[in-house]
PDB file of N, CA, C and O in Angstrom:
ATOM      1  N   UNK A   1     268.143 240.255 -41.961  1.00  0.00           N
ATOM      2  CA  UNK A   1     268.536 239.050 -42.649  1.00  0.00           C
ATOM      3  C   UNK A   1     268.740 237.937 -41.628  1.00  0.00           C
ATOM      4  O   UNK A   1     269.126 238.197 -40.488  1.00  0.00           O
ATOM      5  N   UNK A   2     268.384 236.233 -42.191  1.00  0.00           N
ATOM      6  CA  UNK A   2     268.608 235.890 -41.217  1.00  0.00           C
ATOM      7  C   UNK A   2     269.163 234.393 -41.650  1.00  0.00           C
ATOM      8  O   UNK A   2     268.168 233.680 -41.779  1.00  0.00           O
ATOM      9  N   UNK A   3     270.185 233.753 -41.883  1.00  0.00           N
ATOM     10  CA  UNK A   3     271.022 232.550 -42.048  1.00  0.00           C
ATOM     11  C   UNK A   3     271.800 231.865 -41.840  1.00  0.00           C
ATOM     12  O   UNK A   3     272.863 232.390 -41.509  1.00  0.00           O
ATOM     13  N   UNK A   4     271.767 230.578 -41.891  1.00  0.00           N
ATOM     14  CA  UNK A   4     273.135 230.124 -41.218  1.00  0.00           C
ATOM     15  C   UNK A   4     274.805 230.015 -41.622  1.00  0.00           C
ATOM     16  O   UNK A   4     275.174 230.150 -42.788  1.00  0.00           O
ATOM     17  N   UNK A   5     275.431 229.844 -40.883  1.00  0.00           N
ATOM     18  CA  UNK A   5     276.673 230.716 -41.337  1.00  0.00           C
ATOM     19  C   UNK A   5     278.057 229.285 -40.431  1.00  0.00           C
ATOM     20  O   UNK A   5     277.939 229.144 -39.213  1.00  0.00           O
ATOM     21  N   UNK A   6     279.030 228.541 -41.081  1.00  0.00           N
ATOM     22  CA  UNK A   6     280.235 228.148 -40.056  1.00  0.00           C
ATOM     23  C   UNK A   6     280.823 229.357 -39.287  1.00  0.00           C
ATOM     24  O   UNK A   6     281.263 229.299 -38.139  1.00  0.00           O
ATOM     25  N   UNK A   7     280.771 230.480 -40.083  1.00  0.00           N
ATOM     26  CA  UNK A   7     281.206 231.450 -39.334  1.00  0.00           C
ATOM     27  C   UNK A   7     280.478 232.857 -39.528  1.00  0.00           C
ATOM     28  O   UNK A   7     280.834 233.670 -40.382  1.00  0.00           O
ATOM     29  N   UNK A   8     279.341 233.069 -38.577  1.00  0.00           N
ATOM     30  CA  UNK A   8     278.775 234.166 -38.542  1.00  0.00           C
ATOM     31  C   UNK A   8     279.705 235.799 -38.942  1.00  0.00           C
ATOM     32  O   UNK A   8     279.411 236.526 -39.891  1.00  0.00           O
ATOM     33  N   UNK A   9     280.795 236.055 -37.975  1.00  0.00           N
ATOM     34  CA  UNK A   9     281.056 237.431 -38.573  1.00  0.00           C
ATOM     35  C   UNK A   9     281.573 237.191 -39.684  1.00  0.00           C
ATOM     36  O   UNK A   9     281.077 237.968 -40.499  1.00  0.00           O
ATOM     37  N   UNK A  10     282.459 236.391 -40.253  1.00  0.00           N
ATOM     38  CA  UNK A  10     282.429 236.358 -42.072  1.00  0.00           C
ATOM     39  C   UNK A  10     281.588 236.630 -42.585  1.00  0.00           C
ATOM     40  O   UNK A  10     281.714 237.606 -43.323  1.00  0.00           O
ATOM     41  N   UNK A  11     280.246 235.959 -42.518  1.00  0.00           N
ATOM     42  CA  UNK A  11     279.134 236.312 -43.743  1.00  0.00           C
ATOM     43  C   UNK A  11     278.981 237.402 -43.497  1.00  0.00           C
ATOM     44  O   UNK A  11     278.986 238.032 -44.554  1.00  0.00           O
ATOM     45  N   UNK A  12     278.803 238.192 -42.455  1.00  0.00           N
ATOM     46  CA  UNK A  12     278.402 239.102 -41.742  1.00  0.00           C
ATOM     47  C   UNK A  12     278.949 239.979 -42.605  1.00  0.00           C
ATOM     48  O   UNK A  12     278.299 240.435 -43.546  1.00  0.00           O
ATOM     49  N   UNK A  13     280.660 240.419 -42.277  1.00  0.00           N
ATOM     50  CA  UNK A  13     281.728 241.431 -43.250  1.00  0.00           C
ATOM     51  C   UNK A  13     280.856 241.442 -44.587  1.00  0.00           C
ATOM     52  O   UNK A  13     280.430 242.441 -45.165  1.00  0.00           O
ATOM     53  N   UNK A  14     280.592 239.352 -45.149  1.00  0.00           N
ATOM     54  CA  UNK A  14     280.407 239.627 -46.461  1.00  0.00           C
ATOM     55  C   UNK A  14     279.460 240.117 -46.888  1.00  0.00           C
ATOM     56  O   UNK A  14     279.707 240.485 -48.036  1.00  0.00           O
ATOM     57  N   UNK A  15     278.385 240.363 -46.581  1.00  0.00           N
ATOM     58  CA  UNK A  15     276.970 240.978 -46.530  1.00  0.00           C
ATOM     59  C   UNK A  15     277.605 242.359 -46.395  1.00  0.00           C
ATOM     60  O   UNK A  15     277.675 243.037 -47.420  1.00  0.00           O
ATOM     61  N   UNK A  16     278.240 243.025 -44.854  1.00  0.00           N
ATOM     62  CA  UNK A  16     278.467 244.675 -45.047  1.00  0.00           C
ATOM     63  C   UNK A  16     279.043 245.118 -46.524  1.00  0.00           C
ATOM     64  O   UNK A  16     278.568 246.006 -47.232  1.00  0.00           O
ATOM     65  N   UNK A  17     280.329 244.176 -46.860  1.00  0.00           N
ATOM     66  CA  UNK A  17     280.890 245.053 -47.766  1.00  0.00           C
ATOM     67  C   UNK A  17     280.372 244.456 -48.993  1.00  0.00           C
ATOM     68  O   UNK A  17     281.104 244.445 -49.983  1.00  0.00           O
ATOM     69  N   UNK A  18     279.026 243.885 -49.057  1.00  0.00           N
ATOM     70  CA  UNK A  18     278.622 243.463 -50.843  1.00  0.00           C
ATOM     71  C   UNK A  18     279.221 242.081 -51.362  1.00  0.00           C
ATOM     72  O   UNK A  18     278.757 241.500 -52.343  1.00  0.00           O
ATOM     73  N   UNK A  19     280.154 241.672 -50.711  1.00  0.00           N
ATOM     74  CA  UNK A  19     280.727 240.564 -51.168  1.00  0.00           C
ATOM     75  C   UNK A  19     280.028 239.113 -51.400  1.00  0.00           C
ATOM     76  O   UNK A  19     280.260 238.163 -52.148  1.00  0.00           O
ATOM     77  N   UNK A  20     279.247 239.345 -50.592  1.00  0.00           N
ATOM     78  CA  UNK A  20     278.112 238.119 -50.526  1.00  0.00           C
ATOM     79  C   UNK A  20     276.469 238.543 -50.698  1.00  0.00           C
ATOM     80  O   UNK A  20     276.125 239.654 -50.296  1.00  0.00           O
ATOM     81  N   UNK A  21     275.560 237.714 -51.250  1.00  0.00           N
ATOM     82  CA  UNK A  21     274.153 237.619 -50.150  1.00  0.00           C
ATOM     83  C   UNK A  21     273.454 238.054 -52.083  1.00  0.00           C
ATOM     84  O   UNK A  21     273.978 238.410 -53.139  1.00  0.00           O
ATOM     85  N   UNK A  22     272.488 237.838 -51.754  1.00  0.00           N
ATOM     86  CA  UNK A  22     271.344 238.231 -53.470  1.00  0.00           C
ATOM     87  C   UNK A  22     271.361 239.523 -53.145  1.00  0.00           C
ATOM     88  O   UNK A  22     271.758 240.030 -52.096  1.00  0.00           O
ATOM     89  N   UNK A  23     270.785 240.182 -54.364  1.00  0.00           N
ATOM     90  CA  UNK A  23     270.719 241.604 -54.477  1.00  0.00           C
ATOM     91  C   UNK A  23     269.426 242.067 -54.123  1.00  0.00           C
ATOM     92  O   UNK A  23     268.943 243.068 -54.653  1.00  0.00           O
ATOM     93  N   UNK A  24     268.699 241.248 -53.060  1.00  0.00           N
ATOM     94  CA  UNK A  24     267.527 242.467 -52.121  1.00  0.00           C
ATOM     95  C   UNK A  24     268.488 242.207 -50.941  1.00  0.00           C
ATOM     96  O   UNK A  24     268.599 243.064 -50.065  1.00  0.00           O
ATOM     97  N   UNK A  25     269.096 241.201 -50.894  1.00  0.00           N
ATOM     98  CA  UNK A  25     270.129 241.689 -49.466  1.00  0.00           C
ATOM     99  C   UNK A  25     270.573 243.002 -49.460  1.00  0.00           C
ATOM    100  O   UNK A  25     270.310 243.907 -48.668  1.00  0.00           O
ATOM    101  N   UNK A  26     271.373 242.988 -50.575  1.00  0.00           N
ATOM    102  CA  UNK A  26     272.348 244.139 -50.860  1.00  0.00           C
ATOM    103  C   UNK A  26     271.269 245.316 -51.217  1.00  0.00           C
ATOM    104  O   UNK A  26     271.258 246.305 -50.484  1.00  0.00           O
ATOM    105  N   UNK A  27     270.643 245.265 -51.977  1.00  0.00           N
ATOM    106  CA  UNK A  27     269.273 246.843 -51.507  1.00  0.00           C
ATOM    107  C   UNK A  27     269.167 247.050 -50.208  1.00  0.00           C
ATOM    108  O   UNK A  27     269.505 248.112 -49.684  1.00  0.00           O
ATOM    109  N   UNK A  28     268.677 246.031 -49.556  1.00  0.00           N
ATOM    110  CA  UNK A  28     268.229 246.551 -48.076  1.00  0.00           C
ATOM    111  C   UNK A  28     269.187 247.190 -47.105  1.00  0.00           C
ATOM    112  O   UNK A  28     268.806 248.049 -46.310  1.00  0.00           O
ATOM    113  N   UNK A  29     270.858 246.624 -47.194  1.00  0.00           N
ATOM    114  CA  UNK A  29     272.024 246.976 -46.263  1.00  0.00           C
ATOM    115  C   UNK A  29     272.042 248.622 -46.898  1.00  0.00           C
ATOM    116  O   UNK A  29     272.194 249.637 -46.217  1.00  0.00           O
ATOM    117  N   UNK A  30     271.839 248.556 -48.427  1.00  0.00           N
ATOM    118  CA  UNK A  30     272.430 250.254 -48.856  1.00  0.00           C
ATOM    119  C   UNK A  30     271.074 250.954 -48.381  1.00  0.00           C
ATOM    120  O   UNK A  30     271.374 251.867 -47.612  1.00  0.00           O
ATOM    121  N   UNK A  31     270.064 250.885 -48.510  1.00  0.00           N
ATOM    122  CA  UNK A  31     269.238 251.594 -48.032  1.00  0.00           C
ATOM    123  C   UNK A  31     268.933 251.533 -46.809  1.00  0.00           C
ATOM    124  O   UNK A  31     268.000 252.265 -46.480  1.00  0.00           O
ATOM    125  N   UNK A  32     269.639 250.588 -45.606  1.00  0.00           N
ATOM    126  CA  UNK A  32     269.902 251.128 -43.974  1.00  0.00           C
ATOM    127  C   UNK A  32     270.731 251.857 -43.967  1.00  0.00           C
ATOM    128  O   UNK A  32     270.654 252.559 -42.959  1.00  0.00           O
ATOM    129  N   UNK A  33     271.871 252.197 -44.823  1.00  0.00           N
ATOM    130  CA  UNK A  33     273.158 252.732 -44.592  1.00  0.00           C
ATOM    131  C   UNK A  33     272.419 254.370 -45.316  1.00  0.00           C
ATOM    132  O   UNK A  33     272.589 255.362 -44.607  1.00  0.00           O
ATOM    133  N   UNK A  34     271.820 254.526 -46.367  1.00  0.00           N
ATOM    134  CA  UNK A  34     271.534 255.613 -46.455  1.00  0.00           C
ATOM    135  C   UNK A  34     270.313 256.299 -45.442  1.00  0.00           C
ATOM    136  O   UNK A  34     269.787 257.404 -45.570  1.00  0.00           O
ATOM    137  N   UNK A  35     270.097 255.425 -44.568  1.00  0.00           N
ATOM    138  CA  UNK A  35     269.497 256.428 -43.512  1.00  0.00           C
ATOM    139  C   UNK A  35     270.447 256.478 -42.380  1.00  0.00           C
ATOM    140  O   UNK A  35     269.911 256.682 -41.291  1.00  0.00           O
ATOM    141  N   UNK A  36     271.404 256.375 -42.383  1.00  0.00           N
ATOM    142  CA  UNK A  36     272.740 256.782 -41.362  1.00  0.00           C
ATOM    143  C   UNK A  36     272.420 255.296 -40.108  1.00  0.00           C
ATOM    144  O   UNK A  36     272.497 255.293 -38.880  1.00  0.00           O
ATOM    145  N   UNK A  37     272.136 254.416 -40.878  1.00  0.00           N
ATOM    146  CA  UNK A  37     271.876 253.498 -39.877  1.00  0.00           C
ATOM    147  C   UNK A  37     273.127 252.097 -40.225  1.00  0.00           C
ATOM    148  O   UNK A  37     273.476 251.942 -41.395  1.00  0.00           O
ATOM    149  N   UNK A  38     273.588 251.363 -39.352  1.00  0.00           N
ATOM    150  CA  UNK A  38     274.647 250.306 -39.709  1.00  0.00           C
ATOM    151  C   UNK A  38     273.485 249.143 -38.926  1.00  0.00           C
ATOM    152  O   UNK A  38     272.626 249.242 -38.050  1.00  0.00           O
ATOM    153  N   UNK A  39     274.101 247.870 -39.929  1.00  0.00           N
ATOM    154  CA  UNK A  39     273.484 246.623 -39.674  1.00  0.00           C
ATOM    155  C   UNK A  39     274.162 245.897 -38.616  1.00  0.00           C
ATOM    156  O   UNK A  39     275.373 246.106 -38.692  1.00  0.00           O
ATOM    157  N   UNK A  40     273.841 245.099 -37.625  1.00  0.00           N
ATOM    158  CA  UNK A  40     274.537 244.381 -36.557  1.00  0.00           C
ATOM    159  C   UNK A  40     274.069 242.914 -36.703  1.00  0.00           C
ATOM    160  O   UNK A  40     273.046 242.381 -37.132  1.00  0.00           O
ATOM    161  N   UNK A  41     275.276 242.459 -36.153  1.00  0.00           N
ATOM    162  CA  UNK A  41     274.703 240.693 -36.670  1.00  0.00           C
ATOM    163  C   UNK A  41     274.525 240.149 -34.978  1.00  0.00           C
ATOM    164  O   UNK A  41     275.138 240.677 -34.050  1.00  0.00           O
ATOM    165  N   UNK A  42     273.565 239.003 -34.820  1.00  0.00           N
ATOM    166  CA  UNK A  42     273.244 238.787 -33.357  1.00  0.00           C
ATOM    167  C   UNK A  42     272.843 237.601 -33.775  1.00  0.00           C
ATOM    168  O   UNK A  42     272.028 237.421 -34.680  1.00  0.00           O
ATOM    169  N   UNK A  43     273.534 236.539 -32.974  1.00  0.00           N
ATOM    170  CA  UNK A  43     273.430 234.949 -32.715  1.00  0.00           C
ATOM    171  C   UNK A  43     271.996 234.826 -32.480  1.00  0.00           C
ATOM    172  O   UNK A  43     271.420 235.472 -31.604  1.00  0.00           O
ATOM    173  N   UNK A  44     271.386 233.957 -33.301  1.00  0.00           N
ATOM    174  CA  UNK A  44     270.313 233.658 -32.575  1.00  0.00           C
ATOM    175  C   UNK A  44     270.342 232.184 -31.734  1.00  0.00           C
ATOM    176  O   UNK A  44     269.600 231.838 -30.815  1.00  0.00           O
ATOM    177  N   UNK A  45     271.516 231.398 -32.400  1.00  0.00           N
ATOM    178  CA  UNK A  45     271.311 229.707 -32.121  1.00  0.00           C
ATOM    179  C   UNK A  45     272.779 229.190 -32.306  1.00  0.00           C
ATOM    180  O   UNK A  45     273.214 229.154 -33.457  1.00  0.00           O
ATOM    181  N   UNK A  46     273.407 228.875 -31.494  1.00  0.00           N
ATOM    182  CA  UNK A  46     274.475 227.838 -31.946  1.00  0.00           C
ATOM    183  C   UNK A  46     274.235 226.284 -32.298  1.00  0.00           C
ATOM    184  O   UNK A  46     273.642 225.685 -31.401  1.00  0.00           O
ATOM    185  N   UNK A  47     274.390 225.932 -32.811  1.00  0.00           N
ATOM    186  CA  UNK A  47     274.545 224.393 -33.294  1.00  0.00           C
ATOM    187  C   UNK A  47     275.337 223.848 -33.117  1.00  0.00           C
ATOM    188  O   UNK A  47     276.354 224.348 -33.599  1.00  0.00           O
ATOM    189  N   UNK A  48     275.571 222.404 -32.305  1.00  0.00           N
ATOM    190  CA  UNK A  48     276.599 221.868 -32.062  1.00  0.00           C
ATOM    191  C   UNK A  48     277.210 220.949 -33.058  1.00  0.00           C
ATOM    192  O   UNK A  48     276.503 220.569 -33.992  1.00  0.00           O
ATOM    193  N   UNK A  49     278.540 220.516 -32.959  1.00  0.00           N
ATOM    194  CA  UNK A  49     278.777 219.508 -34.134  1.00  0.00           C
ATOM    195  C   UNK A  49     278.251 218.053 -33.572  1.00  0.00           C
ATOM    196  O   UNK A  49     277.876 217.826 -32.421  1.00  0.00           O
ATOM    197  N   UNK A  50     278.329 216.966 -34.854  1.00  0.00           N
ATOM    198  CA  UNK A  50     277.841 216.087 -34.623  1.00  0.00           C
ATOM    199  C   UNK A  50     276.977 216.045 -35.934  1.00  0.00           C
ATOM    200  O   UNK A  50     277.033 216.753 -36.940  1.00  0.00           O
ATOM    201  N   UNK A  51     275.950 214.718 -35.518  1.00  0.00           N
ATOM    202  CA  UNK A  51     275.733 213.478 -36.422  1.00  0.00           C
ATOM    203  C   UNK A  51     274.455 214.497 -37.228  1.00  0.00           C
ATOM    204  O   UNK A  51     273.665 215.126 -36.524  1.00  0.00           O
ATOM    205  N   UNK A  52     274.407 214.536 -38.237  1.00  0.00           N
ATOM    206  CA  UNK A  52     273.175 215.253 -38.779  1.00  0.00           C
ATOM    207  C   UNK A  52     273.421 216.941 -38.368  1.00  0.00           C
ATOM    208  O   UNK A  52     272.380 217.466 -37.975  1.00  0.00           O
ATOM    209  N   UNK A  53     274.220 217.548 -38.387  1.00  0.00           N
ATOM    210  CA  UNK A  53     274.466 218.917 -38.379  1.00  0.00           C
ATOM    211  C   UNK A  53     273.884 219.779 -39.268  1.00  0.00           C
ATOM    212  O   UNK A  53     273.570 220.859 -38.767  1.00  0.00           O
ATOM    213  N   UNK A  54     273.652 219.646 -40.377  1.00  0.00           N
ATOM    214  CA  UNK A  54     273.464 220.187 -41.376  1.00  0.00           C
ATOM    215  C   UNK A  54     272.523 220.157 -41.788  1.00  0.00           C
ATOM    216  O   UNK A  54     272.291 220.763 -42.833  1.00  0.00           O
ATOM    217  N   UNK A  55     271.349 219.266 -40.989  1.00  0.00           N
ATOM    218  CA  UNK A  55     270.102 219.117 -41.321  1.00  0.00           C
ATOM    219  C   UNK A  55     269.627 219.966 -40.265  1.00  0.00           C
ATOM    220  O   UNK A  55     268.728 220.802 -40.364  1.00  0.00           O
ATOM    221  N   UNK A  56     270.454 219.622 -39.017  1.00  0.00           N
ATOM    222  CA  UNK A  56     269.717 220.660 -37.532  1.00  0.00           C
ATOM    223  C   UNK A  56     269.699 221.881 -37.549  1.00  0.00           C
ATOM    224  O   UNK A  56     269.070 222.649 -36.822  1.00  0.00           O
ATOM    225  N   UNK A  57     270.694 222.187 -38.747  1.00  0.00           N
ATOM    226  CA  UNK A  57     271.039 223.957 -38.369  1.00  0.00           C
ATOM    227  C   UNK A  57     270.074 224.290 -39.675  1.00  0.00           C
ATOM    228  O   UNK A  57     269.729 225.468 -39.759  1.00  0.00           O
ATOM    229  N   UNK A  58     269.587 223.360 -40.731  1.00  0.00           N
ATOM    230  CA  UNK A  58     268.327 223.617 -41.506  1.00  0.00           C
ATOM    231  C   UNK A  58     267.424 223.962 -41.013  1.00  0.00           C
ATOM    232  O   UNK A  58     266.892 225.019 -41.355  1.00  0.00           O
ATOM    233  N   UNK A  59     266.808 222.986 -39.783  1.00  0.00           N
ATOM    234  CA  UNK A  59     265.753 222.844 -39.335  1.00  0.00           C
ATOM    235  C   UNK A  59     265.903 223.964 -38.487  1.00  0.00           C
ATOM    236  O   UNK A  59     264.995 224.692 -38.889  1.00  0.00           O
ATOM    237  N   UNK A  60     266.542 224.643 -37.454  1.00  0.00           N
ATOM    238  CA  UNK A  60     266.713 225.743 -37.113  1.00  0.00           C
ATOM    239  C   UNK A  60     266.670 226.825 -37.476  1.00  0.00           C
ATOM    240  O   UNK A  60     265.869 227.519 -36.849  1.00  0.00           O
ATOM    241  N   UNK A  61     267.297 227.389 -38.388  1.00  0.00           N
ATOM    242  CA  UNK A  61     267.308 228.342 -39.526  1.00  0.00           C
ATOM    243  C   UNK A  61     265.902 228.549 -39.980  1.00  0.00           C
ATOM    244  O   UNK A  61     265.466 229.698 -39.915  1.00  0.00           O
ATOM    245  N   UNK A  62     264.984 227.420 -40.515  1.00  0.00           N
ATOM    246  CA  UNK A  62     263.527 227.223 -41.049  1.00  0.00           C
ATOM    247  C   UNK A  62     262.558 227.793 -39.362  1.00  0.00           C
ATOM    248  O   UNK A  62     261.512 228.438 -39.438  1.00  0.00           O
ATOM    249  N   UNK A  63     263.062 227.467 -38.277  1.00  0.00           N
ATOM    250  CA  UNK A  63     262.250 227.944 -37.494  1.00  0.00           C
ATOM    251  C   UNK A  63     262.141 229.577 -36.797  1.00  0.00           C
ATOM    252  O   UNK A  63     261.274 230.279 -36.277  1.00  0.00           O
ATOM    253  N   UNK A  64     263.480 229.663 -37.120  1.00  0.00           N
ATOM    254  CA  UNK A  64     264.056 231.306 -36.692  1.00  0.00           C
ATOM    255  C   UNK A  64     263.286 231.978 -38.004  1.00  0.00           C
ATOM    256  O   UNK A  64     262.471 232.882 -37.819  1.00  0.00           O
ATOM    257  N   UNK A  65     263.573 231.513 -39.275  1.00  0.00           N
ATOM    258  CA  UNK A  65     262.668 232.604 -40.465  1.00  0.00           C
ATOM    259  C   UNK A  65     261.214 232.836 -40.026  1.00  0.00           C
ATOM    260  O   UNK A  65     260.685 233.932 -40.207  1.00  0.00           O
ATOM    261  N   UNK A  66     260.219 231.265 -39.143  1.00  0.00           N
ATOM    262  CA  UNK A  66     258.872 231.317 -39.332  1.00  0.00           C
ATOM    263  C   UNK A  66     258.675 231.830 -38.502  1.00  0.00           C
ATOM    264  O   UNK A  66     257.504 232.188 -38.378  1.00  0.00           O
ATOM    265  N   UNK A  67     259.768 232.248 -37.270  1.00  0.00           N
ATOM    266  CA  UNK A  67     259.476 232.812 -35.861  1.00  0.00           C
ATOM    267  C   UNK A  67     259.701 234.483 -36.435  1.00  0.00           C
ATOM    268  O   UNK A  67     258.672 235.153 -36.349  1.00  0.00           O
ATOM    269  N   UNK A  68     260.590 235.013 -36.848  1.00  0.00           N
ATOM    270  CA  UNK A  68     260.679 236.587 -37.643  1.00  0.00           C
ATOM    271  C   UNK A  68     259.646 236.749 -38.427  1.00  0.00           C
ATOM    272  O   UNK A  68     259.090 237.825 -38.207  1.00  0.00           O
ATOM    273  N   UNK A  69     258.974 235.891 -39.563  1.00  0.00           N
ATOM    274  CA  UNK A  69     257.792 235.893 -40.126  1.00  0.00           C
ATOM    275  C   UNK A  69     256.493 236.158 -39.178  1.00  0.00           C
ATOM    276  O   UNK A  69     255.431 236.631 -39.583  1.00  0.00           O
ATOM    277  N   UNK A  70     256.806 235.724 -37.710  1.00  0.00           N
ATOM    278  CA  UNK A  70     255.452 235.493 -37.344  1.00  0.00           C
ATOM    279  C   UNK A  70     255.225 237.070 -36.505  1.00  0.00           C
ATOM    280  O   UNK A  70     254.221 237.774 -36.387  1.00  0.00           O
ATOM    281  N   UNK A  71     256.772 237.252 -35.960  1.00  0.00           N
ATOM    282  CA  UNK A  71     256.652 238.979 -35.342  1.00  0.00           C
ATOM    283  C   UNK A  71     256.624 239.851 -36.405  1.00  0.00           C
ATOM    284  O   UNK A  71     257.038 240.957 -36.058  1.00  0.00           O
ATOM    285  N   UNK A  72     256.372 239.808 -37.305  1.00  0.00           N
ATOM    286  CA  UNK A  72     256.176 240.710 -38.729  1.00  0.00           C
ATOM    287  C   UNK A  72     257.745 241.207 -39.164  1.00  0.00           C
ATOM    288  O   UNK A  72     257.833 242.244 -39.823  1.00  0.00           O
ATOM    289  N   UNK A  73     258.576 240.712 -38.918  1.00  0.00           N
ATOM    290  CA  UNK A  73     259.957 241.196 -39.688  1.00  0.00           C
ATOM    291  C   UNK A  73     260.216 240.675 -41.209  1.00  0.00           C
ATOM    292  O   UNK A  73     260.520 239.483 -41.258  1.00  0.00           O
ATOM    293  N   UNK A  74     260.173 241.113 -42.020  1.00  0.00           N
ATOM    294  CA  UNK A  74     259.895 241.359 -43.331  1.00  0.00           C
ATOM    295  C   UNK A  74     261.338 240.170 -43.693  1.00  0.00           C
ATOM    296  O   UNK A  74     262.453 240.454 -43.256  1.00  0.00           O
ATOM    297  N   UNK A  75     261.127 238.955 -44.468  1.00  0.00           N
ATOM    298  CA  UNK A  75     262.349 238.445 -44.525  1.00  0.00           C
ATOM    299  C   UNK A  75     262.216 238.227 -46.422  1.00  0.00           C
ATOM    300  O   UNK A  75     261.382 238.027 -47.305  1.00  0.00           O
ATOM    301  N   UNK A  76     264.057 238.490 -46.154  1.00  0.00           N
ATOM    302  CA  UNK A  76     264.543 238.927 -47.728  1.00  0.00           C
ATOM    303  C   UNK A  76     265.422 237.611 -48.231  1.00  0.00           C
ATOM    304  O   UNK A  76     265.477 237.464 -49.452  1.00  0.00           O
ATOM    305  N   UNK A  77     266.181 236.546 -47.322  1.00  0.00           N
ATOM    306  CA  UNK A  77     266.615 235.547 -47.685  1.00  0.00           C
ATOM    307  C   UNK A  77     266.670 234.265 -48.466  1.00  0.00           C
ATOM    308  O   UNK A  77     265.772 234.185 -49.304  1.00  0.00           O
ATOM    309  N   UNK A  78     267.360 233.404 -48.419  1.00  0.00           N
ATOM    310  CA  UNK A  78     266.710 232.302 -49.358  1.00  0.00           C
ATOM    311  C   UNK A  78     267.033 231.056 -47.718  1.00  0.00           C
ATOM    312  O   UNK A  78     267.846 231.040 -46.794  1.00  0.00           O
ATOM    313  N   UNK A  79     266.005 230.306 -48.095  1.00  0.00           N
ATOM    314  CA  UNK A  79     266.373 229.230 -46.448  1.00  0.00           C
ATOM    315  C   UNK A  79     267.564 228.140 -46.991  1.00  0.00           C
ATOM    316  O   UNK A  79     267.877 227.722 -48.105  1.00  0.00           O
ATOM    317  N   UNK A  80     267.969 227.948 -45.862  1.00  0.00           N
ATOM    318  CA  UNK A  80     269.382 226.918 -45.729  1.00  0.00           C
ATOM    319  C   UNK A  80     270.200 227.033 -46.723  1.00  0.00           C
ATOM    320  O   UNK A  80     269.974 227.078 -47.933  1.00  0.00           O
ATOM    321  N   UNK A  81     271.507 227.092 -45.929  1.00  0.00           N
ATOM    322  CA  UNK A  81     273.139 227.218 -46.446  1.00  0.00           C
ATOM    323  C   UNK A  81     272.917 227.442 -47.947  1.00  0.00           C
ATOM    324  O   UNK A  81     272.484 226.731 -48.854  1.00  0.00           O
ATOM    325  N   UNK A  82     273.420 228.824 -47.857  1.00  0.00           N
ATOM    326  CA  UNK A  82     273.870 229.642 -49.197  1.00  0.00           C
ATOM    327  C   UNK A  82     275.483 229.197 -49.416  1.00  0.00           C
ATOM    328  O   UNK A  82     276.244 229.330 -48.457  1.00  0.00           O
ATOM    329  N   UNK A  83     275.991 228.664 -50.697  1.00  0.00           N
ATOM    330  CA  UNK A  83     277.155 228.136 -50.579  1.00  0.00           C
ATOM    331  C   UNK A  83     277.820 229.714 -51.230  1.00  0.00           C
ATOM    332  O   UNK A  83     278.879 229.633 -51.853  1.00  0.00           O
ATOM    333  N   UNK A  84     277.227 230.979 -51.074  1.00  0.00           N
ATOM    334  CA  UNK A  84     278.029 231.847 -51.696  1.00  0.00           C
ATOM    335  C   UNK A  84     278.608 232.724 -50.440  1.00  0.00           C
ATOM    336  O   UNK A  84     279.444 233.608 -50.624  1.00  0.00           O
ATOM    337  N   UNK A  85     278.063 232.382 -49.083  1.00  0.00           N
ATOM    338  CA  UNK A  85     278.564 232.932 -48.039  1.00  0.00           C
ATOM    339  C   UNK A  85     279.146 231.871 -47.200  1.00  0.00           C
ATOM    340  O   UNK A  85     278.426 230.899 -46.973  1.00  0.00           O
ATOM    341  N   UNK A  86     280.479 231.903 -46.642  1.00  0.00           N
ATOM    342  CA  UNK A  86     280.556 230.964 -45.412  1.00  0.00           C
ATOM    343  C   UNK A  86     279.727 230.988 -44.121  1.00  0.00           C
ATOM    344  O   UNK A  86     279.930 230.152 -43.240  1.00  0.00           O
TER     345      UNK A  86
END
């Protein structure tokens, strides 16, 4: 999975424990977990604050999906800020 977040390990928890994310999120975490496998979350980009933030960490986010798209990692998300995860 791959999105932007004010606070990465929040969404993170909220994704492990179901609390957040669409339901192929939530397929994909239960079916890593039923192969005895756990999900890890890893920074790809910080964003700084400032003028247009919210467009940069769009435009970021849009390039990290086309860059996972392009190494063949199968993406299940929806692009830019999900207001159901922080």
């Amino acid at each position: 999975m791959l999105g932007l977040s004010l606070s990465a390990q929040m969404r993170f928890e909220g994704h492990i424990s179901g609390s957040c994310g669409n339901e192929q999120e939530k397929r994909w975490i239960f079916e890593v977990r039923q192969h005895g496998l756990t999900p890890s979350l890893q920074i790809l980009e910080t964003i700084k604050a400032g003028n247009n933030l919210l467009a940069l960490a769009c435009e970021a986010e849009l390039y990290w999906i086309r860059e996972m798209v392009r190494l063949g990692y199968p993406y299940i998300s929806k692009t830019c800020y999900n207001t159901q995860c922080t």
